[in-house]
N, C-alpha and C positions, 0 to 999 in steps of 0.2 A: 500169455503173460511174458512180456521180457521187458527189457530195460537197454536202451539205445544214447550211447554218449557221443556228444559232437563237442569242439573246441573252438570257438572265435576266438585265435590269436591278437588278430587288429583289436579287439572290443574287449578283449578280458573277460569274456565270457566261458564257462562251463555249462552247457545246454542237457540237462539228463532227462530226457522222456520216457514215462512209462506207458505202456501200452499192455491193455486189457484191465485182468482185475489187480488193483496194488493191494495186497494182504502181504503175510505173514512169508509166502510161497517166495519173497524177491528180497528178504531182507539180505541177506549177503549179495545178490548182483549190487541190491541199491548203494548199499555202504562201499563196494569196493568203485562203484562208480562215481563218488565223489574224493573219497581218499586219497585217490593218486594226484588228484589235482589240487592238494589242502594247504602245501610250500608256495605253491605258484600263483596260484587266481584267489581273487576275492569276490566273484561275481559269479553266483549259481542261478542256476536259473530249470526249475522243475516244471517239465509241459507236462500238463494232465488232459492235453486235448483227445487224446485216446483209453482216456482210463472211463471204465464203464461200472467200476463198482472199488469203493475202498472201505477198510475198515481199523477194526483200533490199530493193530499192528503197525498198520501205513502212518497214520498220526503217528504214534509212538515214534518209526521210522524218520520223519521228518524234525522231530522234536531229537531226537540224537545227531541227525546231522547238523544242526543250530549247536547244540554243545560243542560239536566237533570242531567246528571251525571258529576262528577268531571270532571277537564281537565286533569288528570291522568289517565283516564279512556282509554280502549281502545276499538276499534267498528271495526271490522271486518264485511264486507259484503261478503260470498263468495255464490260461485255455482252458480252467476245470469248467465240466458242463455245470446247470442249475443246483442238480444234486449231490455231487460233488462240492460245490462252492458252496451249498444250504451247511454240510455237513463242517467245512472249514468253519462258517461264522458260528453255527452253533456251539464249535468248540472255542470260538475266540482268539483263532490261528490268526485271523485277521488285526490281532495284537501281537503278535511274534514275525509276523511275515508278512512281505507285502504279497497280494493277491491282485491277478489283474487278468 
């Protein structure tokens, strides 16, 4: 379980990917890995190509980073596998965030 921050300078991009399980176990990596970036960029962008199991805490997680930042802001979730992305539209993330 960690959490991996990259920065497209040229694109305005903030890339935070998590890897493994996203629970309850990364909530302060996840927040301070968007935080520092909240003056500067407006473009997040969350890979869950490596996440193998999430749970509320994660949702919750993600739904605070949305409060966090402007409503300018934009939040991309991409690469979750089937069950993953099952678990996003059943919650309706798919109305708060784009998913791709």
């Amino acid at each position: 379980m960690s959490i991996s921050v990259s920065v497209e300078d040229n694109k305005g991009i903030v890339e935070i990917a998590v890897i493994g399980s996203f629970d309850f176990s990364l909530f302060n990596d996840f927040r301070l890995a968007y935080t520092d970036f909240i003056d500067q960029y407006d473009h997040f962008v969350v890979n869950m190509e490596n996440v193998e199991y999430l749970d509320s805490a994660a949702l919750g997680m993600l739904l605070s980073m949305k409060a966090a930042l402007s409503s300018e802001a934009r939040i991309e979730i991409i690469k979750a596998n089937d069950f993953i992305r099952n678990i996003l539209m059943i919650s309706r993330f798919d109305k708060r965030f784009e998913i791709s």
